[in-house]
N, C-alpha and C positions, 0 to 999 in steps of 0.2 A: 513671418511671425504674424498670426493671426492679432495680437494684439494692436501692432501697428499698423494693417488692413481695413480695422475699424478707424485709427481713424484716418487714413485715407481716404473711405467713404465717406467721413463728417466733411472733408476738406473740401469732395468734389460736390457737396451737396449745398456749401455755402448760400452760394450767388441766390440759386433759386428759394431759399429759405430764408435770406434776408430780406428778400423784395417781397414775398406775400406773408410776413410777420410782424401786423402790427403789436405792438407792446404797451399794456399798462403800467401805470407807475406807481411805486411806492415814495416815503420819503428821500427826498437827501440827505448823503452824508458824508462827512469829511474823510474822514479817514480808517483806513482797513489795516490790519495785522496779520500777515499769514507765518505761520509756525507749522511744522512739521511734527506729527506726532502719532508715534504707532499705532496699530488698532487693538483694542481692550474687549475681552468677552464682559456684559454686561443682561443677568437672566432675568429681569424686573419686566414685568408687562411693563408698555409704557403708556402713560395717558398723560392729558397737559389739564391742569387743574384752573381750578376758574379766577382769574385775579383783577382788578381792576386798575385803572389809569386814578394818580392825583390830578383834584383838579392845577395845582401849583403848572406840574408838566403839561397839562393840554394848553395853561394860559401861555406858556415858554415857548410853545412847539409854534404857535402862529409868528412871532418875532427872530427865531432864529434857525441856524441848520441845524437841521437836525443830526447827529451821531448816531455812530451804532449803541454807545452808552443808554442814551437816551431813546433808540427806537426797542429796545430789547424792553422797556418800559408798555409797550403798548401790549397789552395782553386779550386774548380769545375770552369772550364772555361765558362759553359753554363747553363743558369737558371734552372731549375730542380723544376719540379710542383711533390710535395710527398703523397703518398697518401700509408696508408699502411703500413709504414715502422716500423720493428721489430728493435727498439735499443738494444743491449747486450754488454756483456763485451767481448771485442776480443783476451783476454788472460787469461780469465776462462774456463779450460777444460770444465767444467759442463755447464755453459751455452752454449760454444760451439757443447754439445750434444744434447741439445734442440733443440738448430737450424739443427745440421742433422735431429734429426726428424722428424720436420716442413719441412725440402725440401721433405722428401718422403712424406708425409702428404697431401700435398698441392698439389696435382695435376693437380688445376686450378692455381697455381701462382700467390694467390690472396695477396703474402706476399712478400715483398722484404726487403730486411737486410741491416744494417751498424751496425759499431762497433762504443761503445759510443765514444771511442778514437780518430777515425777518425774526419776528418774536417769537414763533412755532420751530424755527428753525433753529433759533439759539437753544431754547429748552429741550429741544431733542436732541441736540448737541451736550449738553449738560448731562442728560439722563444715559446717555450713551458713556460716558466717562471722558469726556473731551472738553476743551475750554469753549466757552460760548463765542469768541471772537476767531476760534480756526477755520479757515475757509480754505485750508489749503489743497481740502482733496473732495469730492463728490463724495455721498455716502449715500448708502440705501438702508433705512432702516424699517424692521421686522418687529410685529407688535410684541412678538416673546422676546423683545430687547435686542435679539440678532441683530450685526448689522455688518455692512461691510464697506468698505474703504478703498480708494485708490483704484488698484487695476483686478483688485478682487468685485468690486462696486460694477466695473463695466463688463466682467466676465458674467457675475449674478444676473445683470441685468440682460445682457446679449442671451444666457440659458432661458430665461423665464420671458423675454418680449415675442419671441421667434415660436412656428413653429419647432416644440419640443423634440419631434424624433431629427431635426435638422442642428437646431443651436445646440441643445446639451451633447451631442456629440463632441460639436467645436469646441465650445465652453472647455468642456474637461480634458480635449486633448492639449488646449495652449496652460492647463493648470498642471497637466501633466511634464511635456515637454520642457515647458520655459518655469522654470523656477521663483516664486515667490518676490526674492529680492530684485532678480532682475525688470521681472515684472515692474515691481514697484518702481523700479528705479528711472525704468521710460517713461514712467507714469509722470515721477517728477519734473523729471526734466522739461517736459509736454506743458505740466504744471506750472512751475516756475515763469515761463516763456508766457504763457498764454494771452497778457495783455500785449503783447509785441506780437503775436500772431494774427490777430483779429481786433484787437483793442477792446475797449470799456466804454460801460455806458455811462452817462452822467448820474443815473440815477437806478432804483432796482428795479425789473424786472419781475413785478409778481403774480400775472396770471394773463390771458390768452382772449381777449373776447369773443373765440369759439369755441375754448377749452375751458368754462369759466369752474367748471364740477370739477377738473381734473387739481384746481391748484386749492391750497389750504393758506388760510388769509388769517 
């Protein structure tokens, strides 16, 4: 099954991808939520609108840790048209392996990143019809609202990072073959597991100091 080949390949690419990845950090935070929740058509171009921080919270954020409550408060000064963007978990080692992948992968740049944690990440999460605190699956999301979820998210993105006469072959034959639910369902499992496979960072994960255009802050 092509879907668990993939990540095979993540698994055998670890080592070498942990040693030459160093990582930026965003704030800390206590504690995450993950919930399970199906994926929703949603046809809304999406943009992220211009909001500001109180000053109340920036005085708070020096004194204490900071939460997802509280970082979903920091908000993008300038509207931001999205198109593309790979949501992941910014403090799951394994996912964060993925995404080294995908940057060397990607040679056209046809993919920019945030962490579901992040304040761009939660509001594309909202826009998309989902709670802003579920982190439970990667998403890829498409500026005409498209978006995709689970083991559709890593077939999408396998079709579109590869040469195309080689990947959308694959892509479509494991969408053909293996059925949706099952799909989803190794997805979960994979899921559910993933701080016991690789473990968790203390903190988030938000951008690449060689990739620094590739991520959305």
């Amino acid at each position: 099954m092509y879907f668990l080949q993939l990540y095979t390949l993540i698994a055998l690419q670890i080592q070498s991808c942990r040693r030459s990845v160093q990582a930026f950090s965003c704030h800390p935070f206590e504690s995450l939520t993950t919930r399970q929740l199906g994926s929703r058509d949603y046809t809304a171009p999406l943009f992220l609108g211009t909001t500001t921080t109180s000053s109340a919270n920036t005085a708070s954020s020096a004194t204490t840790t900071t939460t997802i409550s509280q970082y979903a408060k920091t908000r993008v000064e300038k509207p931001v048209v999205t198109d593309n963007v790979i949501l992941y978990d910014g403090i799951c080692n394994f996912c964060n392996t993925w995404v080294d992948i995908l940057l060397r992968l990607d040679r056209q740049a046809k993919f920019r990143f945030a962490p579901l944690q992040s304040s761009i990440g939660q509001e594309l999460l909202v826009q998309i019809g989902k709670d802003a605190d579920d982190i439970s699956s990667v998403v890829l999301v498409k500026q005409d609202g498209r978006f995709f979820d689970k083991s559709a998210c890593v077939l999408q993105v396998l079709e579109e990072v590869g040469p195309r006469p080689l990947t959308q072959p694959l892509a479509n034959m494991a969408r053909t073959l293996i059925q949706r639910d099952i799909r989803d369902g190794l997805y979960d499992r994979v899921a559910e597991n993933r701080y016991n496979l690789m473990g968790k960072r203390e903190e988030c994960r938000c951008s690449d100091p060689r990739f620094a255009d590739r991520f959305l802050l």
